[in-house]
TORSE-479793 format. One record per residue: residue in one letter; x, y, z of N, C-alpha, C in turn. Coordinates in steps of 0.1 Angstrom, whole numbers, plus 5000, padded with zeros to 4 digits. Example, Ala and Ser with C-alpha at 12.3 -4.5 7.8 and 13.67 -1.06 7.14 Angstrom:
<atoms>
A513249435078512349555078513249675078;S512849785071513749895071512950005079;
</atoms>
This chain:
<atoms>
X388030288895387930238882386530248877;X386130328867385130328860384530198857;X382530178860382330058856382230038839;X382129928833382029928822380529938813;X380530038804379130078798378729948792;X377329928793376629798787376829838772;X377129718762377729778746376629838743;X375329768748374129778744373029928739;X373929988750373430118752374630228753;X374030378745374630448742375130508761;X375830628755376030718769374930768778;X373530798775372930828779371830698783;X372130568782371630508786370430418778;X370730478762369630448756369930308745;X368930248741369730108734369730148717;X370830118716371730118703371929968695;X372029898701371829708698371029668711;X370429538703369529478715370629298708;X371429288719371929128718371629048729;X371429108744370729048751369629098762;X368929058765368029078778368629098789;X369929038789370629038805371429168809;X371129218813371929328817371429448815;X370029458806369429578804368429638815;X368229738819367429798826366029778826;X365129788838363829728837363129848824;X363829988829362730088820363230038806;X364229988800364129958785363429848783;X363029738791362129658782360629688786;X360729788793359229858793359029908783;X359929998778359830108766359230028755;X360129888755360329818743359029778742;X358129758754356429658753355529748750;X356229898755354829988753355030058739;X356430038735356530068720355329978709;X355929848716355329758705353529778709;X352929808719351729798718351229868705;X351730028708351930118696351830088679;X352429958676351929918665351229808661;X350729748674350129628668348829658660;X348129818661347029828648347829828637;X348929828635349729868618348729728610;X349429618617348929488610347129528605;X346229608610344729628611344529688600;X345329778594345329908584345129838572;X344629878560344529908547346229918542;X346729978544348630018540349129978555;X349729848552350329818565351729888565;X352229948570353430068566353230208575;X354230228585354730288588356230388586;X356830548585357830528580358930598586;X359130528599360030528606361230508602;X361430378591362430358588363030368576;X361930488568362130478554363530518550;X364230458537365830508537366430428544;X366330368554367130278559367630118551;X368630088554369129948548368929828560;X367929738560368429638570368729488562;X369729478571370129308566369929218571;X369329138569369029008578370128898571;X370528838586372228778584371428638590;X371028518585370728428593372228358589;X372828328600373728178593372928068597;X372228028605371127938615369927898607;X369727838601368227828597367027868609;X366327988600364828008609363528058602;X362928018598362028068591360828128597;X360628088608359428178618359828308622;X361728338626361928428633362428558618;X363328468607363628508602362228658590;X361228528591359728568581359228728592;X359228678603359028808612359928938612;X361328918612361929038612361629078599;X361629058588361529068577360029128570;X359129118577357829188581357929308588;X358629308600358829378605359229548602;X360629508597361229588591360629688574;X359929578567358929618559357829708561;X357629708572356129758577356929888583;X358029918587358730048596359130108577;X358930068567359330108557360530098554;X361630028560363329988554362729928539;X364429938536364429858520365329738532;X364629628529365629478538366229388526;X366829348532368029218524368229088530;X367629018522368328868529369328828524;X370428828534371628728526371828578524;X371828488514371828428512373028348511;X373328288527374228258534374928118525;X374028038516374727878518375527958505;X374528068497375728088485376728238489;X377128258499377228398502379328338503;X379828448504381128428503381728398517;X380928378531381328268537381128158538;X380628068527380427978524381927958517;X382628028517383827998506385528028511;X385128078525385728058532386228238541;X385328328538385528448541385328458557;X385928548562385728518580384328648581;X383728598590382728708595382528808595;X383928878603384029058600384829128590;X385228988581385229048567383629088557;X382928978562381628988552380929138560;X381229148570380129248576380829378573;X382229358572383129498569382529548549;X382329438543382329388526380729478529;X379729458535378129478536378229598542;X379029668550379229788557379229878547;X380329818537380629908526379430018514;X378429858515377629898514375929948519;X376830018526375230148538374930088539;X374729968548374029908556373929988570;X372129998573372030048588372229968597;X371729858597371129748607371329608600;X372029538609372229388605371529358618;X370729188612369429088619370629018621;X371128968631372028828630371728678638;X371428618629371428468637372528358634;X372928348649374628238643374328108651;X375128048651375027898655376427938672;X377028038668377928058680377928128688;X377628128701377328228709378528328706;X377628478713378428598709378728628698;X378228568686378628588675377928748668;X376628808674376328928673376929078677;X377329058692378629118703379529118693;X380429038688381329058686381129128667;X380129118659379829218647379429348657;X378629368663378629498670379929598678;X380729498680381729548685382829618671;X382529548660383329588649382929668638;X381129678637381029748627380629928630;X380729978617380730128622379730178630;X379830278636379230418646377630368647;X377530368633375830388626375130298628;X375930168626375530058625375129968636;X373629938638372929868647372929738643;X372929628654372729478654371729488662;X370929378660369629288666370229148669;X370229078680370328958681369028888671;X368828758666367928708663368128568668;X369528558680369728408682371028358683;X371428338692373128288694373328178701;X373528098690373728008699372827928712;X373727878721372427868734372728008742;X373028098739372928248749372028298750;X371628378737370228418739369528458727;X368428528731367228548717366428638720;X367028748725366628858734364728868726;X364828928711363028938705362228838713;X362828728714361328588716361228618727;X362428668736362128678749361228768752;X361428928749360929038750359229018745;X358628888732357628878726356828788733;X357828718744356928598755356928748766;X357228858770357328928779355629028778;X355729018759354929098760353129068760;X353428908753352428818757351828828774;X352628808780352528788793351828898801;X352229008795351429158800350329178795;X350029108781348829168776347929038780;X347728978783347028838791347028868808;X347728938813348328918829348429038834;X349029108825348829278834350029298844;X350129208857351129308866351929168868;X353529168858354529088862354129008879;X354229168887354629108901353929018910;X352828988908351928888915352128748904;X352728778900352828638889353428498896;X353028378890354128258891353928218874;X355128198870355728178856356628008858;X355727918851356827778845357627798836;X358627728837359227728821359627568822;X359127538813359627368812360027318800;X361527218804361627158794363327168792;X363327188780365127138775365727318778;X366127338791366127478792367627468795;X369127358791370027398791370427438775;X369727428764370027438751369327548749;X368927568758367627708753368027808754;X368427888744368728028744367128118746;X366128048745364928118748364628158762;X364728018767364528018778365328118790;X366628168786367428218793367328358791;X366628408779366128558779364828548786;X363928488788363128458792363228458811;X364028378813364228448827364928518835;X365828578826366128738827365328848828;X364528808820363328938814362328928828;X362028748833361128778841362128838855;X363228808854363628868873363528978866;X364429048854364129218854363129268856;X361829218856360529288857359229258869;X360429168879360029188888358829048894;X359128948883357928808889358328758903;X357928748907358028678923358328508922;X358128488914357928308913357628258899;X359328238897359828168881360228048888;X359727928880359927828884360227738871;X361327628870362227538858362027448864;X361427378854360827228856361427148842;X361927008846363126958839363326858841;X364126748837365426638841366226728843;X367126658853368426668856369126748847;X369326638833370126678823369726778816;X368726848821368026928807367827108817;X368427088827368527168835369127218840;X370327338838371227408844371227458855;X372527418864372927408878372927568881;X372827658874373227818881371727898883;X370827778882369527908878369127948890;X369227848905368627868916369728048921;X370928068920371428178921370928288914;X369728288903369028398896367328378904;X367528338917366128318923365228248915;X365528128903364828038903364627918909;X363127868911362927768919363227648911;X363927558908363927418904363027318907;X362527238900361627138897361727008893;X362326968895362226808888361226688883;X359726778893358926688890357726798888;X356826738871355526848866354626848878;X354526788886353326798894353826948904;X354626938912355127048915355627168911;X355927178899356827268889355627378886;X354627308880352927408875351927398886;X352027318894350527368907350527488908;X349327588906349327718906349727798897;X350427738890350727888881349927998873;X350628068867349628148862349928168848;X351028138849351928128827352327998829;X352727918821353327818817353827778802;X355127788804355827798790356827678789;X356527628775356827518775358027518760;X359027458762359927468753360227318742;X361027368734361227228724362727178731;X362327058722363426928729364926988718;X365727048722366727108712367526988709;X367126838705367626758694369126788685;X369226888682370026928673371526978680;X370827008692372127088697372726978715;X372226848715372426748723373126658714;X374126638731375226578725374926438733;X375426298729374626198737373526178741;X373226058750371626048754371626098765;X370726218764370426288777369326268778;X368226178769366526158776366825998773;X365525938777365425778771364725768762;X363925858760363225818746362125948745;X361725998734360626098734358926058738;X359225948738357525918745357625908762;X358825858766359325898780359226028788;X359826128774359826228781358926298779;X357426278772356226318771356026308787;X355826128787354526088795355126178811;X356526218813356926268823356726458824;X357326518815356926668808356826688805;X355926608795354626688780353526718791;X353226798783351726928786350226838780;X349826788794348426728787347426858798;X346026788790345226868797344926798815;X345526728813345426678828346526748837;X347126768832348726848837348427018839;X347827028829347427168827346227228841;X345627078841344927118853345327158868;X346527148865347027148881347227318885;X347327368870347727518873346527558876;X346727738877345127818880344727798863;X343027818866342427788857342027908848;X342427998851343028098843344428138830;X345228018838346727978834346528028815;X347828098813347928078799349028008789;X349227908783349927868778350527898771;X352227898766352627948760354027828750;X354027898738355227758734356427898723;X357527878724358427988710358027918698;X357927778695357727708683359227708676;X358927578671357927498665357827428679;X356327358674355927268682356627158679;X356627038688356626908687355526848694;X354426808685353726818691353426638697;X353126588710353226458715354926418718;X355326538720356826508726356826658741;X356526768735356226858746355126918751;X354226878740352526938742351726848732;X350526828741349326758739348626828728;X347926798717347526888705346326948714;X345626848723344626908730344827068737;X346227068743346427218750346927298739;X348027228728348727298719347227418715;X345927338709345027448705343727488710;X343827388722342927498734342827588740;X342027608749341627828748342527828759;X343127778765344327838773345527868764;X345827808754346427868743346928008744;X347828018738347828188736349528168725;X349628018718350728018712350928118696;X349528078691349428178681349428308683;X348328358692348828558694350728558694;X351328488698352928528705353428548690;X352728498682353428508668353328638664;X351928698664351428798661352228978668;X352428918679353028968691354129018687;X355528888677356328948678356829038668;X355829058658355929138650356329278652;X355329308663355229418670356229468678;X356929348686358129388693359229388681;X359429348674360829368662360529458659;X359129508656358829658647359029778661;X359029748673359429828679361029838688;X361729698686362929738688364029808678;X363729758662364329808653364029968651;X362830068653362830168655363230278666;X363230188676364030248691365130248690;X365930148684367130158683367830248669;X367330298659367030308650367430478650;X366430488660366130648664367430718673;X368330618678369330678690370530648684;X371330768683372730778683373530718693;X374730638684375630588689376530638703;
</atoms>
């Protein structure tokens, strides 16, 4: 029995949608970091514009509210020279009761290249990619708690340009990492690329039972979780998407895994900090670390410009 082609990627192996981190090959998210190096002078230029993508249609589909992620692709794609479109979901005709791969069949119609999709349901990108035509490229921008392949690939690329070689690394990730769709591209990206020592530092409840089977180390407690590290990445309390009381209280869950500078000390003193944002700030990070020089939350922003503007052209460039 033949195995099954990742949707992701065409016959030859090359990526056609980017929906997740999981399953892709180490050389494509190389391609994808050494693409984006490639334009982070665009942002430096007099005509910020490149025209990779001139003629093209992209759509940015948020059903999710995002304005950090959504303001980025949307820069992005501007700057490769697309004509982009925001659909404007609360008045759009699934607001009215249209099903999904009707509105994308309705937006197909109209030559669209590339739809941005952020849903509230996992697989909800997978399954427009599975339905819309030949031509037609998806970007994850966010599914649910699955994944968020960009933030991932933009904490990936943070990481190299601070650190250099994945494989001597130890990488934290702390915090609400069963709601985290970040978090989960995030350490995909790091086993694909080869870190030796990812380590999830947590409560109980905020911590998914299958991660020690992906060779991550489990943590329960900050003092052990970050001794040594060399990244440390710190996530938001996902509020929105907890069901019951899974913490006792947000100053509780500071004084136990918020990020002070005393905490921070335990890593190497080289360590770089990292956050997807928004912050909360005095619930998962000390303003002291949020904007001191171990910092590195603002470049990630900068960063991901660069990786959207180079996944939307890689994929852009390869036949179905």
């Amino acid at each position: 029995m033949a195995a099954r082609r990742n949707p992701q990627l065409n016959v030859h192996g090359e990526l056609i949608h980017l929906l997740s981190v999981e399953g892709l090959p180490r050389e494509v998210l190389v391609q994808i970091l050494d693409t984006a190096g490639t334009f982070l002078s665009v942002s430096e230029r007099e005509v910020k514009k490149v025209p990779l993508l001139r003629g093209k249609s992209v759509f940015n589909l948020f059903f999710e509210n995002s304005t950090r992620t959504r303001t980025t692709f949307e820069i992005a794609a501007k700057r490769l020279s697309a004509d982009v479109f925001n659909l404007d979901i609360a008045r759009s005709s699934t607001a009215k009761g249209e099903s999904l791969l009707d509105t994308i069949a309705n937006l197909s119609a109209m030559h669209a290249d590339m739809f941005v999709v952020r849903h509230s349901e996992s697989g909800a990108p997978h399954l427009i990619a599975q339905h819309c035509a030949p031509h037609v490229h998806v970007v994850n921008a966010g599914d649910g708690r699955h994944a968020h392949p960009t933030q991932g690939l933009l904490d990936m690329y943070t990481i190299r340009h601070y650190k250099r070689d994945f494989t001597r690394l130890s990488v934290t990730v702390v915090g609400d990492i069963v709601h985290s769709r970040v978090a989960r591209s995030d350490i995909h990206a790091l086993v694909t690329l080869g870190v030796p020592d990812i380590r999830a530092v947590g409560p109980k409840t905020l911590v998914p039972g299958d991660l020690a089977a992906m060779g991550v180390r489990v943590c329960h407690d900050m003092t052990e979780g970050i001794r040594d590290a060399d990244v440390v990445i710190m996530l938001r309390l996902q509020n929105e998407r907890m069901s019951g009381a899974m913490l006792p209280s947000a100053s509780e869950y500071f004084k136990t895994y918020g990020l002070t500078p005393e905490k921070l000390a335990l890593a190497r003193p080289d360590a770089i900090v990292m956050h997807p944002g928004p912050i909360n700030r005095g619930v998962e990070i000390d303003s002291a670390v949020a904007d001191g020089a171990q910092s590195v939350i603002l470049p990630q922003v900068g960063f991901g410009i660069a990786v959207r503007m180079a996944v939307m052209s890689i994929i852009a460039g390869n036949p179905a």
